[in-house]
C-alpha positions as CSV (number, residue, x, y, z in Angstrom):
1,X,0.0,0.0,0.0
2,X,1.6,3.5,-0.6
3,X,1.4,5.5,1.7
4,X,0.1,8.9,1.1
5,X,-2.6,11.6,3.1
6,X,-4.6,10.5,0.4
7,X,-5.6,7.1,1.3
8,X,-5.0,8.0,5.1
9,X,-8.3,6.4,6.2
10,X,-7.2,3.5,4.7
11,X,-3.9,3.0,6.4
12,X,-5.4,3.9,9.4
13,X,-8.2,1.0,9.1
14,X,-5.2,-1.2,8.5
15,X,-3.5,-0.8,11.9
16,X,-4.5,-2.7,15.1
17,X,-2.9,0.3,17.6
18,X,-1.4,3.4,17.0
19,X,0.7,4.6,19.6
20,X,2.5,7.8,18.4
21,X,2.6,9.3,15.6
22,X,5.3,11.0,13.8
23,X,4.4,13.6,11.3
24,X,6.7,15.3,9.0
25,X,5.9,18.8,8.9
26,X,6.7,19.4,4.7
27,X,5.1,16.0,2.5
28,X,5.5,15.6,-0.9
29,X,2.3,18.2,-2.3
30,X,0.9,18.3,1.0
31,X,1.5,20.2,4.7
32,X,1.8,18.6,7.8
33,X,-0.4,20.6,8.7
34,X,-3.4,19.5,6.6
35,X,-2.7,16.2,7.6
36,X,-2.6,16.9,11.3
37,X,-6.3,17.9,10.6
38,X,-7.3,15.1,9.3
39,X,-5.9,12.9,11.8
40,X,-7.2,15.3,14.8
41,X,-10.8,14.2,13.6
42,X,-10.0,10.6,13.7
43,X,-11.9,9.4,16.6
44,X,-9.1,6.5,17.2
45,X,-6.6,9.1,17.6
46,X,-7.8,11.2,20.2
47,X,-5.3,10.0,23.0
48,X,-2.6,9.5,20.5
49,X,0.1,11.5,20.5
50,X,0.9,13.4,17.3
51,X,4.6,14.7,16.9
52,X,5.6,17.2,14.4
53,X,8.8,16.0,13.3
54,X,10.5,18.5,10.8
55,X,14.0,20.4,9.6
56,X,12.0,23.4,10.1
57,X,12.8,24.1,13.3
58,X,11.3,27.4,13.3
59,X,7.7,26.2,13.0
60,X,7.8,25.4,16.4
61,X,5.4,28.1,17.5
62,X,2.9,27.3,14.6
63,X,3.0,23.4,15.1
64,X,1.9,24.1,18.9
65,X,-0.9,26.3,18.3
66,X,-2.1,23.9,15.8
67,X,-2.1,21.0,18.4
68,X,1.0,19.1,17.7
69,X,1.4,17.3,21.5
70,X,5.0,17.3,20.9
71,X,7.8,18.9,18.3
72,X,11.1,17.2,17.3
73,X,13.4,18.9,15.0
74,X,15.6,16.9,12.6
75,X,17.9,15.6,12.5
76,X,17.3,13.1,15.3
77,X,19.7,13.0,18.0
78,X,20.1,9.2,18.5
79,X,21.8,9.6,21.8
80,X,18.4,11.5,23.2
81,X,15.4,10.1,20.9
82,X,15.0,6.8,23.2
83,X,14.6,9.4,26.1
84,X,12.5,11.8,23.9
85,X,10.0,9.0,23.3
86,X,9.9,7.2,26.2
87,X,8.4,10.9,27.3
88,X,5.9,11.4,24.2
89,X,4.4,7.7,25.0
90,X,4.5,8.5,28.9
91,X,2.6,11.2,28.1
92,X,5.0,14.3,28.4
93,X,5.0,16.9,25.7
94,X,8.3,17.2,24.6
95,X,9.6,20.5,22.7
96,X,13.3,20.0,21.5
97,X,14.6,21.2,18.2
């Protein structure tokens, strides 16, 4: 299945649990965003933590006030991202970039 915010109901319907989600802030002809809309209305979602996950670090102000829970700013720091998500899934908002 390719996955796109186009068939996003889909991929969702194919997954038994969800329990973070990474979103990339700049998709291939679409906006994170967008996309965090769509998934904010999905009623499976609604404790799931959705993590704006981008190189633009500076969209950290706009990626709260639309409701990210947490913001991570590539690239990953692979000494800290264990840490960082043991946080997001324990239910901290985390804010590093």
């Amino acid at each position: 299945m390719l996955l796109s915010p186009r068939n996003l109901g889909e991929i969702l319907e194919s997954l038994t649990q969800i329990d973070v989600v990474f979103l990339d802030l700049e998709l291939p002809n679409y906006s994170g965003f967008d996309v965090l809309k769509a998934l904010q209305d999905d009623p499976r979602l609604i404790q799931v933590p959705i993590v704006a996950y981008t190189v633009h670090t500076s969209e950290a102000n706009e990626a709260r006030a639309a409701g990210f829970h947490s913001f991570l700013g590539k690239p990953l720091n692979m000494q800290v991202f264990p840490d960082q998500l043991q946080r997001i899934l324990s239910g901290e908002r985390v804010w590093e970039y």
